[in-house]
C-alpha positions as CSV (number, residue, x, y, z in Angstrom):
1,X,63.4,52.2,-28.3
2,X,65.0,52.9,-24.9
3,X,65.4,56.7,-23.8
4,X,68.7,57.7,-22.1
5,X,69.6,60.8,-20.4
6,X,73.2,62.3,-19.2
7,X,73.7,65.5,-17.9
8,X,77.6,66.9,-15.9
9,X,78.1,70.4,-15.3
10,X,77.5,72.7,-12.3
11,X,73.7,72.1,-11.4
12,X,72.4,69.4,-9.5
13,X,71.5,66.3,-11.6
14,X,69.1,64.5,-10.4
15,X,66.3,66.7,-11.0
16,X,67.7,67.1,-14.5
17,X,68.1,63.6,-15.3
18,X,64.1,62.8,-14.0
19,X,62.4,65.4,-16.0
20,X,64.5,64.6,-19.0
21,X,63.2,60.5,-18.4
22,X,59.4,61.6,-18.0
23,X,59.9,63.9,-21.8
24,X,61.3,60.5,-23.2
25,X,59.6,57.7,-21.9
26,X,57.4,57.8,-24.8
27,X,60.5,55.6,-25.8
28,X,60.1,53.3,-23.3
29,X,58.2,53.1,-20.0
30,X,58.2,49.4,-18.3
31,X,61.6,50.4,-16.1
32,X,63.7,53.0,-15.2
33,X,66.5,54.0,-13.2
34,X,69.0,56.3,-12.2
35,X,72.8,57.0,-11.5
36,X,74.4,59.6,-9.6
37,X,77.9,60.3,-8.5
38,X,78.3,62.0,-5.6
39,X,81.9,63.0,-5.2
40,X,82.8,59.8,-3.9
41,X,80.5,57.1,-5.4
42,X,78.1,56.2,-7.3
43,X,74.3,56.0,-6.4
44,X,72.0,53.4,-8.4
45,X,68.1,53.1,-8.1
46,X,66.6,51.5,-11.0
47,X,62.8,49.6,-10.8
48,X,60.2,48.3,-13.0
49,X,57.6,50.8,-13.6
50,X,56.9,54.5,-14.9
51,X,59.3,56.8,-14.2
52,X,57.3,58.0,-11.4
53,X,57.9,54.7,-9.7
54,X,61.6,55.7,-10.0
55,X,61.3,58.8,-8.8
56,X,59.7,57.4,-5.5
57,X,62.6,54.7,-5.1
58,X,65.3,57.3,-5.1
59,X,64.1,58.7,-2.0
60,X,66.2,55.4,-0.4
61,X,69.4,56.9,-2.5
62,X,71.5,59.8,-2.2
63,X,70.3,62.7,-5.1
64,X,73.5,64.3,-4.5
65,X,76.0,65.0,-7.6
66,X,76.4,66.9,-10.8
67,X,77.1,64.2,-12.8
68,X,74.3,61.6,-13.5
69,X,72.6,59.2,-16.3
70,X,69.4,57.7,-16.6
71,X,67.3,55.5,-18.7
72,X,63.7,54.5,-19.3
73,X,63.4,50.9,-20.6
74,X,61.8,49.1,-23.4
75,X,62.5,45.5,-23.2
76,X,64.6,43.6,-25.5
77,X,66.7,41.7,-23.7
78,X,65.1,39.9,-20.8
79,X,61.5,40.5,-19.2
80,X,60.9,44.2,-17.1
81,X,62.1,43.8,-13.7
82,X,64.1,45.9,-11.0
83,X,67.2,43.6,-12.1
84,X,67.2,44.2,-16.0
85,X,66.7,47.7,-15.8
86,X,69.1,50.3,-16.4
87,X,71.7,51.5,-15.4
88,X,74.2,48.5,-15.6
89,X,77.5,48.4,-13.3
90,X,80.6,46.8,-14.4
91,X,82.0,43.7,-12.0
92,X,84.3,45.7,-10.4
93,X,81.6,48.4,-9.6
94,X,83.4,51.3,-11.2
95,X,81.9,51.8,-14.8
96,X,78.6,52.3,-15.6
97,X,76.6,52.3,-18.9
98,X,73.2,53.3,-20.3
99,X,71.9,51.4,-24.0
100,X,69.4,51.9,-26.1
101,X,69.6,49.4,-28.9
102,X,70.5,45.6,-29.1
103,X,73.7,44.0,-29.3
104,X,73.2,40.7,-31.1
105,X,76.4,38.8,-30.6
106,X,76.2,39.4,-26.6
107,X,75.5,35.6,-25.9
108,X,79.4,35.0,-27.0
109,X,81.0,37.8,-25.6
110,X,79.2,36.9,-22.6
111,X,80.3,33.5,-22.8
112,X,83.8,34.7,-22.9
113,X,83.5,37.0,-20.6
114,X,82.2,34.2,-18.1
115,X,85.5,32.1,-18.8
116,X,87.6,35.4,-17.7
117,X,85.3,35.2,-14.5
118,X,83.4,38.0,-15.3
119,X,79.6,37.4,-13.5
120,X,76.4,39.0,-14.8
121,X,73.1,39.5,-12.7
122,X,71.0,40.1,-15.2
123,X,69.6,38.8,-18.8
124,X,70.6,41.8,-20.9
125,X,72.5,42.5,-23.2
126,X,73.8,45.6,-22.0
127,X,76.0,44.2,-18.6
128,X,77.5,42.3,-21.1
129,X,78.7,45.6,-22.5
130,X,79.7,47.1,-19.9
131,X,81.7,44.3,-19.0
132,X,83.5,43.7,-22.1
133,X,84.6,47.9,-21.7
134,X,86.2,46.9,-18.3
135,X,87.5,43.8,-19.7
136,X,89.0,46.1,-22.5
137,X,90.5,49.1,-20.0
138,X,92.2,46.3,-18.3
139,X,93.7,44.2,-20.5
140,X,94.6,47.1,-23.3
141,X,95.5,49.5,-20.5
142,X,93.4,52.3,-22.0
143,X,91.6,55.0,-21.2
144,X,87.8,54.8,-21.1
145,X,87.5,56.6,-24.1
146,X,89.6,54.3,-26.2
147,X,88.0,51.2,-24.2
148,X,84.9,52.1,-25.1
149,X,86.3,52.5,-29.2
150,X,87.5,48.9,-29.0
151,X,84.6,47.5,-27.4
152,X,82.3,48.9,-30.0
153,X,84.3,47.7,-32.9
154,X,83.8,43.9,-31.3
155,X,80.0,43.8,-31.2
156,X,77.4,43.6,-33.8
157,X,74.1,45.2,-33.3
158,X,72.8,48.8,-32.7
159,X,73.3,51.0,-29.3
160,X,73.4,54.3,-28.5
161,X,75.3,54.5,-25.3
162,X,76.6,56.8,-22.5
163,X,79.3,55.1,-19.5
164,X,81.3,56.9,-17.3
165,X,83.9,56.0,-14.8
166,X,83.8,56.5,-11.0
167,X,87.6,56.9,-11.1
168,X,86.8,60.0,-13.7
169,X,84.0,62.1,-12.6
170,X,84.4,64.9,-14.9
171,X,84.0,62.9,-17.9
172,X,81.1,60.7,-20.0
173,X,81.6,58.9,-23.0
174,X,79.1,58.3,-25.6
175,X,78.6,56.6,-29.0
176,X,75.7,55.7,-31.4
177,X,75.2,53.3,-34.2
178,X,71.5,53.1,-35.3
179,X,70.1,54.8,-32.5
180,X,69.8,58.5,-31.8
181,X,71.7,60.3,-29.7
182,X,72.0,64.2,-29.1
183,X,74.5,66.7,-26.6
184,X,73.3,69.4,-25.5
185,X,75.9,72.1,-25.2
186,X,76.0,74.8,-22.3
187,X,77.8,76.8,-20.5
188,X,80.4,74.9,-18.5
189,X,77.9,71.6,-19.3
190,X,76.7,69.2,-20.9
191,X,73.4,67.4,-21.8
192,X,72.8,63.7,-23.4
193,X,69.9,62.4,-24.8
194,X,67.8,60.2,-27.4
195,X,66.7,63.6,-28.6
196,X,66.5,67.6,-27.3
197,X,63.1,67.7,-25.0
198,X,65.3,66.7,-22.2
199,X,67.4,69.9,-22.4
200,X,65.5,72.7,-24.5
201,X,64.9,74.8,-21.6
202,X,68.7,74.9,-20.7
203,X,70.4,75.2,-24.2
204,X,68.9,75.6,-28.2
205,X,73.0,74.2,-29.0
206,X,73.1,70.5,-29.6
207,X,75.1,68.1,-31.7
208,X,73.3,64.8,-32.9
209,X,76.1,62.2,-33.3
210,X,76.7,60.5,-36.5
211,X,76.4,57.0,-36.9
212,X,79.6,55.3,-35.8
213,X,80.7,58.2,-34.0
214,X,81.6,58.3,-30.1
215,X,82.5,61.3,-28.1
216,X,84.5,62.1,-24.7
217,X,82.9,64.7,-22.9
218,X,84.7,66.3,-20.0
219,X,84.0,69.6,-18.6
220,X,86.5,72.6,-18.7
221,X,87.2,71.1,-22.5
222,X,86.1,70.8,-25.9
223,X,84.1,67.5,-26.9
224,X,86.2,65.5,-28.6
225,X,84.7,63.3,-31.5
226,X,86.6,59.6,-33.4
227,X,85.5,57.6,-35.5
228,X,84.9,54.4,-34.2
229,X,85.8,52.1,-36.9
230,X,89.2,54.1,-37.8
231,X,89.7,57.2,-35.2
232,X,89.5,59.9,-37.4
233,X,88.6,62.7,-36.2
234,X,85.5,64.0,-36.4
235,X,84.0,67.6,-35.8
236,X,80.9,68.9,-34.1
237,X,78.3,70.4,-36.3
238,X,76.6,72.2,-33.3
239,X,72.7,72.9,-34.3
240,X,71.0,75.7,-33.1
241,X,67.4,74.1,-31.8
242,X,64.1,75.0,-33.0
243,X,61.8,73.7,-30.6
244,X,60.3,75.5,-27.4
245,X,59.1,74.1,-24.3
246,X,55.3,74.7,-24.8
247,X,55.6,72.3,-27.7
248,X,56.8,69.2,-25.5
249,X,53.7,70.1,-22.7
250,X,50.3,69.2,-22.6
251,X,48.8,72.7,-22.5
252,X,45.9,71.8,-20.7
253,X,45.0,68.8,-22.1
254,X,44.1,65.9,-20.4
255,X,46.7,63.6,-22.7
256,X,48.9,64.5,-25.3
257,X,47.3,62.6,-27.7
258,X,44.4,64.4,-27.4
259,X,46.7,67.3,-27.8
260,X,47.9,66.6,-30.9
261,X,44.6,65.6,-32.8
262,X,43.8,69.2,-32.1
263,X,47.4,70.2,-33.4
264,X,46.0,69.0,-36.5
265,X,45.0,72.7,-38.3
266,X,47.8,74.2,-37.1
267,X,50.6,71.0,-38.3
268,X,48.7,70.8,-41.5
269,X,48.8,74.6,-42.4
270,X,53.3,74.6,-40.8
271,X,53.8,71.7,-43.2
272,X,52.5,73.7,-46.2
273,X,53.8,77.4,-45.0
274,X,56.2,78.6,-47.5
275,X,55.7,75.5,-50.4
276,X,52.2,76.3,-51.1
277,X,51.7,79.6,-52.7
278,X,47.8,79.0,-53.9
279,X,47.5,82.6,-55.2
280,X,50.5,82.6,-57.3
281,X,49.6,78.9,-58.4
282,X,53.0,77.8,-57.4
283,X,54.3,74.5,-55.5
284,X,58.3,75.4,-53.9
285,X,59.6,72.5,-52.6
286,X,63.4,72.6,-53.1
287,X,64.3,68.8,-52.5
288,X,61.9,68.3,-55.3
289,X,62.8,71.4,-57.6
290,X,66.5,70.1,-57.3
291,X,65.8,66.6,-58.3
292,X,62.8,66.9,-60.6
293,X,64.4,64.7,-63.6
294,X,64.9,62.0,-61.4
295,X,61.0,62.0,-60.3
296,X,59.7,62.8,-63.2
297,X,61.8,60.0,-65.4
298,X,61.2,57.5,-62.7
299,X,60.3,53.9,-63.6
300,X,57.7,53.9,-60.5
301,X,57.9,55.3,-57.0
302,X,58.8,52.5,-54.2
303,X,58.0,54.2,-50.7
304,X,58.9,52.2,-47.6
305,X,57.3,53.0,-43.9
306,X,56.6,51.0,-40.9
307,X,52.6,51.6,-38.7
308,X,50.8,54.7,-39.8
309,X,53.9,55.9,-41.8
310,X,52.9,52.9,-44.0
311,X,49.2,54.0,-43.7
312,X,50.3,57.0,-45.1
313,X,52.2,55.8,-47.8
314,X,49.0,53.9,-49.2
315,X,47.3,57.0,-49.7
316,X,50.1,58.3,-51.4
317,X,50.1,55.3,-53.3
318,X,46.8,56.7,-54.7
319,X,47.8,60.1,-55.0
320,X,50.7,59.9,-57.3
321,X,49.2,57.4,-59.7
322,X,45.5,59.0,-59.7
323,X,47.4,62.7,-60.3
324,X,51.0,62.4,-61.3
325,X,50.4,58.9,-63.1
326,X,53.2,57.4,-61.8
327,X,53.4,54.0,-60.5
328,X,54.0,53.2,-56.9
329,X,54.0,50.3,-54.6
330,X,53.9,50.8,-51.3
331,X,56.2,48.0,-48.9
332,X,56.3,47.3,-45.5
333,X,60.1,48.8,-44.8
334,X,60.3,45.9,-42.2
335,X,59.9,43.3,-45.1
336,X,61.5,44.9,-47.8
337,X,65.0,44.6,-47.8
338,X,64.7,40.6,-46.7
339,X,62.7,39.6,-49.7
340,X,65.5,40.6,-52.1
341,X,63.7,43.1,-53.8
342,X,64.2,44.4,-57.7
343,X,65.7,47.6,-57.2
344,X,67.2,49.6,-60.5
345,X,68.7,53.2,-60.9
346,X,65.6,54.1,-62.6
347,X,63.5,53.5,-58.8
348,X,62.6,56.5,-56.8
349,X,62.4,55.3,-52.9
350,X,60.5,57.5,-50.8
351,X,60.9,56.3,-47.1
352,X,58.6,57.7,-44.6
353,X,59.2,57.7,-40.5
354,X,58.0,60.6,-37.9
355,X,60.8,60.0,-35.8
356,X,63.3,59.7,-38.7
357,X,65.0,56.8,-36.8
358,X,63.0,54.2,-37.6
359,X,65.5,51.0,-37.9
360,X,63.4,49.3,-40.8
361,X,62.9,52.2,-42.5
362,X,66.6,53.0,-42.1
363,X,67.9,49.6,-43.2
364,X,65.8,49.9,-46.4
365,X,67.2,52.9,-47.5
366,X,70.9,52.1,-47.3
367,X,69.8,48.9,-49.5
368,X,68.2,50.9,-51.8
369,X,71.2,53.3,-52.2
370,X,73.0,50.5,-52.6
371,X,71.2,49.2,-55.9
372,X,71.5,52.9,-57.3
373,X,68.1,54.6,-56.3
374,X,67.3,57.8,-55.4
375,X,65.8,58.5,-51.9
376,X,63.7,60.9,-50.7
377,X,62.7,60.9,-47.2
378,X,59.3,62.4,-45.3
379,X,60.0,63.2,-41.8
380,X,59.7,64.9,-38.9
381,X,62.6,65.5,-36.5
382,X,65.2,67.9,-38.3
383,X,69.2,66.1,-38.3
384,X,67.5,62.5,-37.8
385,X,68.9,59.5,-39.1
386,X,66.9,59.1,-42.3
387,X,67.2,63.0,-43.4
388,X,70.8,62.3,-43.0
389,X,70.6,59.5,-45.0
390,X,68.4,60.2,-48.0
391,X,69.4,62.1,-50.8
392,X,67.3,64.9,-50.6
393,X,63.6,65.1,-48.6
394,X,61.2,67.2,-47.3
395,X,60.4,67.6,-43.4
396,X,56.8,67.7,-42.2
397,X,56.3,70.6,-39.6
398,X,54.0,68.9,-36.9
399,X,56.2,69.4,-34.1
400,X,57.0,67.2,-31.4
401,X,54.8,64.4,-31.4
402,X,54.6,62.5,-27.6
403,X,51.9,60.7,-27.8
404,X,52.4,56.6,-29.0
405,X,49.6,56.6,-31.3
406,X,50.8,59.3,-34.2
407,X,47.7,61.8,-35.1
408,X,49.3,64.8,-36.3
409,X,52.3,62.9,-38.0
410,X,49.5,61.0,-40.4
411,X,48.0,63.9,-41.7
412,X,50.9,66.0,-42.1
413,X,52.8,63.3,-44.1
414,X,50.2,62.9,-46.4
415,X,50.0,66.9,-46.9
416,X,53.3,66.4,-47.8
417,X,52.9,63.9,-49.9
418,X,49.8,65.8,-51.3
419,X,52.1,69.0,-52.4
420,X,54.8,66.5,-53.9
421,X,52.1,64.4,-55.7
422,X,50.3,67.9,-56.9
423,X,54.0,69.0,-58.3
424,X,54.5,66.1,-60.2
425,X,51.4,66.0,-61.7
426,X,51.8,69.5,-63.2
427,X,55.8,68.9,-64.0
428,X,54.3,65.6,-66.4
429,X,51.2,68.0,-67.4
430,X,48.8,66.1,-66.3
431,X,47.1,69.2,-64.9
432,X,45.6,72.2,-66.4
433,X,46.7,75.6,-65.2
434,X,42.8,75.9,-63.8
435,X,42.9,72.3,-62.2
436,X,46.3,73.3,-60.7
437,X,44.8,76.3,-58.6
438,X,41.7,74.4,-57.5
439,X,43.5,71.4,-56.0
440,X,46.2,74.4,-54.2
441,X,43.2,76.2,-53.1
442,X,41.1,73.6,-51.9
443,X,44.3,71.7,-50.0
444,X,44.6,75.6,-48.3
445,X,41.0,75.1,-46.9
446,X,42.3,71.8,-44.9
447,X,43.2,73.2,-41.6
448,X,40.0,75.5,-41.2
449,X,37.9,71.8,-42.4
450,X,39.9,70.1,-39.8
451,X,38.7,72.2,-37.1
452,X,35.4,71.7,-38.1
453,X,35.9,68.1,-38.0
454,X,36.6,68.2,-34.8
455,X,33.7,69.7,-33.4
456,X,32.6,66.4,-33.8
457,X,34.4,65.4,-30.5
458,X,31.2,65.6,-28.2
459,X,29.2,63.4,-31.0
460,X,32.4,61.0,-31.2
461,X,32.3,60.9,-27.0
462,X,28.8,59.9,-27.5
463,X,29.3,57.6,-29.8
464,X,32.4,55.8,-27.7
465,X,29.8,55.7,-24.8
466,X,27.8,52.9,-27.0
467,X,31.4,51.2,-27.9
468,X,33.5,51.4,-25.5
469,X,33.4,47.3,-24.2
470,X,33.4,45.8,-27.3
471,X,35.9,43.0,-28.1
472,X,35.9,43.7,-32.2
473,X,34.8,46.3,-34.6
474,X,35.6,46.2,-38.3
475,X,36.9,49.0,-39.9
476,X,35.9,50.0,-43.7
477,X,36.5,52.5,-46.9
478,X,37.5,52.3,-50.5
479,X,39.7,54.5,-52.4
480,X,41.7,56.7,-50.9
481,X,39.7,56.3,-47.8
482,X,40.8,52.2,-47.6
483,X,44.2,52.9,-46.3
484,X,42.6,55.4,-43.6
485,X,40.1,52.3,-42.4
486,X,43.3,50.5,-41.6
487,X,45.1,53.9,-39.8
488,X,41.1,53.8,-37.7
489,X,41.8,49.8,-36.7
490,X,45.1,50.4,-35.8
491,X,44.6,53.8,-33.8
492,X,41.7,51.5,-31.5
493,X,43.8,48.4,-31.3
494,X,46.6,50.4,-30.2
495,X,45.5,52.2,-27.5
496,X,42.4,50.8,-26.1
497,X,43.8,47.1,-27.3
498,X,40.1,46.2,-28.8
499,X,40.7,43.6,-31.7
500,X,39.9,45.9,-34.6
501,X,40.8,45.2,-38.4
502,X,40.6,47.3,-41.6
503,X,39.0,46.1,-44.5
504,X,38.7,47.4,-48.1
505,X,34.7,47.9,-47.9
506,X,34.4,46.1,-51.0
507,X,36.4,42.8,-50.0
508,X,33.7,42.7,-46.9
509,X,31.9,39.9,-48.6
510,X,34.7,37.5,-49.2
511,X,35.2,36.6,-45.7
512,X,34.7,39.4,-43.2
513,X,30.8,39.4,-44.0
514,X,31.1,36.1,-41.7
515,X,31.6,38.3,-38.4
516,X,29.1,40.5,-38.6
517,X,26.6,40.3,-35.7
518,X,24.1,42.5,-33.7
519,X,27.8,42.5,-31.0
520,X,29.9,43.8,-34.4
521,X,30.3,47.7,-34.7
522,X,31.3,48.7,-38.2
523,X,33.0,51.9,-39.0
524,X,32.1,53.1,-42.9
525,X,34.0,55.7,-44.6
526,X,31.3,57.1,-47.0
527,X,32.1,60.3,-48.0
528,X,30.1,61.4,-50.8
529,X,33.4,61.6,-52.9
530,X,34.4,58.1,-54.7
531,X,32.4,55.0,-55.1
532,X,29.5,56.6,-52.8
533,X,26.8,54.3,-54.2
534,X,29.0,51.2,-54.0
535,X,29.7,52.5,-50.3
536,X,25.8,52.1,-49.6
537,X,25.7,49.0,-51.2
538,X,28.0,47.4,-48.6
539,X,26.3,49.3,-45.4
540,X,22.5,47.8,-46.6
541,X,24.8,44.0,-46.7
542,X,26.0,44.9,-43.0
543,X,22.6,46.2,-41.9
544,X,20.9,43.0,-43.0
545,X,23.0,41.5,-40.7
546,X,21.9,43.3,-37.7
547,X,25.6,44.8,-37.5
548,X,25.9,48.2,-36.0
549,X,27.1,50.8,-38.1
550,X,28.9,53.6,-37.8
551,X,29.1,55.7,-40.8
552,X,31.6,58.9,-41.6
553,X,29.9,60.8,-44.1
554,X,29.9,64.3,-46.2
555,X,27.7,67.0,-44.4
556,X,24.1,67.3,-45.9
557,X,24.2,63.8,-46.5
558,X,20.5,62.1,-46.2
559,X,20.6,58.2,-47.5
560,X,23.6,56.8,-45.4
561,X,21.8,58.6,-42.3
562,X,18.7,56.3,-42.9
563,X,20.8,53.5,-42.7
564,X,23.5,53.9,-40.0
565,X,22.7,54.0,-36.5
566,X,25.3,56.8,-35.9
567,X,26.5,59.4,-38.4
568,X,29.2,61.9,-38.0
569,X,29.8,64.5,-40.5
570,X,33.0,66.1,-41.9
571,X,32.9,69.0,-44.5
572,X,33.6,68.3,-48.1
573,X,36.6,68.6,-50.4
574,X,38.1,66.9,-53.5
575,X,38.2,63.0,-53.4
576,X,42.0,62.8,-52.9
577,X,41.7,65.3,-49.9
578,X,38.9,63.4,-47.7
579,X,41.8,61.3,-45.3
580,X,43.0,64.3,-44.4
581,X,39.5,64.8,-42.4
582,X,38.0,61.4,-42.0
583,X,40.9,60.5,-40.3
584,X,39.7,63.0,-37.3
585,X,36.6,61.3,-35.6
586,X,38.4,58.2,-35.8
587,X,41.3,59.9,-34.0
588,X,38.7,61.2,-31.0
589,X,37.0,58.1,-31.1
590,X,39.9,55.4,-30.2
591,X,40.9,58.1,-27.6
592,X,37.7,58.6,-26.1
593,X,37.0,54.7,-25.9
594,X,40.6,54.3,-24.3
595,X,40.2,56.8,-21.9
596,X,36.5,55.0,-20.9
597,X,38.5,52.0,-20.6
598,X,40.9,53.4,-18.5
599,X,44.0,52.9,-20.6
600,X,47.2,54.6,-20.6
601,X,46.5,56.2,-23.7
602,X,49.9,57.8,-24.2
603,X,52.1,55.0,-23.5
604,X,49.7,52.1,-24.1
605,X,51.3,48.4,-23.0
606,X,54.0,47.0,-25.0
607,X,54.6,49.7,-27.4
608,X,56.7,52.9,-28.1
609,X,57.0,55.8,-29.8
610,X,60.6,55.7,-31.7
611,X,61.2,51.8,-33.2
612,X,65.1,52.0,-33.3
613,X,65.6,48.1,-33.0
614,X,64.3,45.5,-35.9
């Protein structure tokens, strides 16, 4: 979950290497650091903190040097502190080495190396590394290159790494397993990172490394890719980038979470462009056109995610068996493959991730191929791990996506999921030609609802005024609107860390009903679409019990408003359609409450953006 950064060519890297950490340390935030080679040796500064903390410690350093890495730390491996934080030297001071990942056999490698009298000043896992390279470039008498190669193929874990050796300054060598890791390709340069934000605005060429792949990088030459496992050759599939520079800014905004939320009409509508063609009553989605017997036939649908991905999945859950009547269960990816689940030929596994890297995610679908299902993944970043992976899938459009807490990656999944679900559904005929069109012609309304839904923000501020010093708040909604109570807890939790928990508004009264206070704010879903009476029901229970209630309702609507203390609107649609706009206050509102509480609402404590470790 670490972010890494390399750059060696002609301009000055330093400057380079610190803007590339501040674009990635969504990945990671509690330490950074720096190295530089100068010509003659290398300069290290490396701190607990932000980035910016690093950037004011490097002052005491030389910034001189065209060839330089950095990293900005999640912990794994022992707690955030100057010492633990990347980079790591070697003992005798020549190799260095950025990680991101976790190498789970370290303690007896380190244990080894100890007996070779190898010392280590810190707890991680990643001087051990480093150390076991030297160990290997002295005892093999190889290159770095292959020392690196027979290193890797001792250790067990996950790492996407980038070392180079004092003695060979026009050289880095990097390998991944499990953990992304792009090179950007110049003009007489090169660029390494966990993905492209760090480079866009010097080269659109990149080449995202395989799994089990390393590469020598040396300037005046070609790359040069192995195999790790076997040295084979491998070749460079160089990418030609997609992404521009305005879409990894903040464009005014204050955060770029708050950013995002209002990406929303725009994400939405990308993520349909070109599959929905409403006035032709046509769905094109060609990794489901080319695999329609395999959906269609399916025994059930199994789809795997980890946070909101999974939130996500829930409504989708909903989706395919209220429309395409097909069953689904929805599993936590992170759980999945260690229950030994039943997995036949006849399963259709639909793994969801924004970053397409998630590790849990990842290690359920190569256990799902392995029993003989198909898989289709949702994701967002083109030539990730999981679109690699799956057997066919569909990418969401929402563009880069900075902030921790994901906004625009929920509600572009489930349009995705929407347009798959709609395209089943007719495939089985379980639609009329009529019902068809209404459901493509309403979903094309989304975006312009979505922007009225968030000219709710000032009520929401208003609202997050009242709320803001809670210590819990109860989240609830039935239907399709249960899963996106749980997407509203974990949005506040996350980034304004008030206890919050999502309830189906129904299962209130076996046990929940017991919190409920004059102190207890309780967010009710109660759209006038889907169990609306039953909906009231449960508010009058919570208002006999003095709690304060918070009430997301259609526009127009007059009995919750006599009952709630707040009310914010959102504009109609069909049933299966409403999380696409509930979703938004409850976006504004953890975000305004976290920005009254003076969190970090970007990078909030303790978590990060791309989960690439289990």
């Amino acid at each position: 979950m670490c972010g890494i950064v390399g750059y060696i060519g002609y301009r000055e890297a330093f400057p380079i290497v610190i803007k590339g950490l501040q674009r990635l340390e969504y990945r990671g935030y509690d330490s950074a650091g720096i190295a530089l080679f100068d010509g003659n040796d290398i300069n290290l500064s490396k701190t607990k903190g932000k980035v910016e903390d690093l950037k004011n410690k490097a002052k005491e350093i030389s910034q001189a040097g065209t060839l330089g890495i950095g990293h900005t730390r999640w912990a794994t491996h022992g707690i955030p502190n100057d010492v633990n934080s990347h980079p790591h030297y070697s003992n005798s001071g020549d190799l260095v080495i950025i990680h991101n990942g976790i190498i789970e056999n370290y303690e007896s490698i380190k244990q080894a190396l100890k007996n070779r009298g190898y010392t280590f000043q810190s707890d991680t896992d990643t001087e051990v590394l480093i150390n076991l390279i030297e160990e290997v470039q002295k005892t093999e008498d190889v290159k770095l290159g292959k020392a690196v190669q027979i290193a890797l193929n001792q250790v067990v874990g996950a790492y996407a790494i980038a070392v180079f050796d004092k003695k060979k300054p026009d050289e880095i060598v990097v390998a991944k397993l499990g953990s992304p890791l792009a090179i950007g390709v110049g003009e007489d340069e090169f660029f390494i990172a966990s993905d492209a934000s760090p480079f866009i605005e010097f080269t659109n060429n990149a080449i995202y490394l395989e799994d089990e792949e390393m590469a020598i990088i040396r300037l005046g030459k070609e790359i040069k890719l192995r195999k790790i496992k076997n040295d084979a050759v491998a070749y460079p599939n160089i990418l030609e980038l997609q992404m521009n520079l305005e879409e990894i800014e903040k464009g005014g905004y204050d955060h770029f979470m708050l950013k995002e939320i209002y990406e929303q009409p725009r994400a939405i509508m990308d993520t349909y462009r070109g599959r929905l063609l409403a006035d032709q009553g046509i769905i094109r989605m060609a990794g489901i056109d080319q695999n329609i017997e395999r959906f269609v036939n399916a025994n059930r649908i199994i789809i795997v995610a980890c946070g909101t991905s999974w939130h996500a999945g829930l409504v989708a859950e909903y989706i395919f068996e209220d429309l395409a009547r097909i069953p689904v269960e929805v599993e936590y990816a992170s759980e999945f493959r260690y229950r030994n689940p039943v997995i036949t030929d006849k399963d259709v596994l639909i793994a969801i991730s924004q970053s397409g890297e998630t590790a849990d995610t990842l290690a359920a679908i190569k256990l799902a191929k392995e029993k003989g299902a198909f898989v289709f993944g949702v994701c967002n970043v083109v030539g990730s791990s999981i679109a690699r992976e799956s057997d066919a899938g569909a990418y969401t459009h929402a563009g880069p996506e900075i902030g921790v807490a994901s906004t625009k990656a929920f509600t572009t999944q489930i349009t995705v999921l929407t347009l798959i679900a709609l395209k089943l559904a007719k495939e089985k005929g379980e639609f009329s030609q009529s019902k068809f069109h209404e459901y493509l012609s309403e979903l094309e309304t989304i975006p312009s609802k979505v922007e009225k839904a968030l000219l709710s923000n000032d009520l929401v501020e208003t609202v997050a005024e009242v709320y803001k010093d809670s210590t819990n708040c109860l989240y609830l909604g039935r239907g399709y609107n249960f899963p996106v109570a749980l997407e509203g807890a974990l949005k506040l939790k996350e980034i304004s860390y008030i206890h919050a928990e999502g309830y189906p508004a129904a299962e209130m009264k076996h046990g929940p009903i017991a919190l409920i206070d004059e102190q207890m704010p309780v967010f009710v879903i109660a759209t006038k679409k889907g169990h609306y009476e039953k909906v009231v029901s449960n508010i009058q229970e919570i208002k006999s019990r003095k709690g304060k209630i918070i009430a997301i309702v259609t526009e127009g609507d007059t009995q919750v408003k006599e009952l709630a203390d707040h009310v914010i609107e959102i504009p109609e649609t069909l049933e299966s359609l409403t999380p696409l706009l509930t979703t938004i206050p409850l976006q504004l509102l953890s975000y305004h409450i976290a920005v009254m509480r003076n969190c970090n609402v970007d990078q909030p404590r303790n978590l990060a953006k791309s989960v690439t470790v289990e």
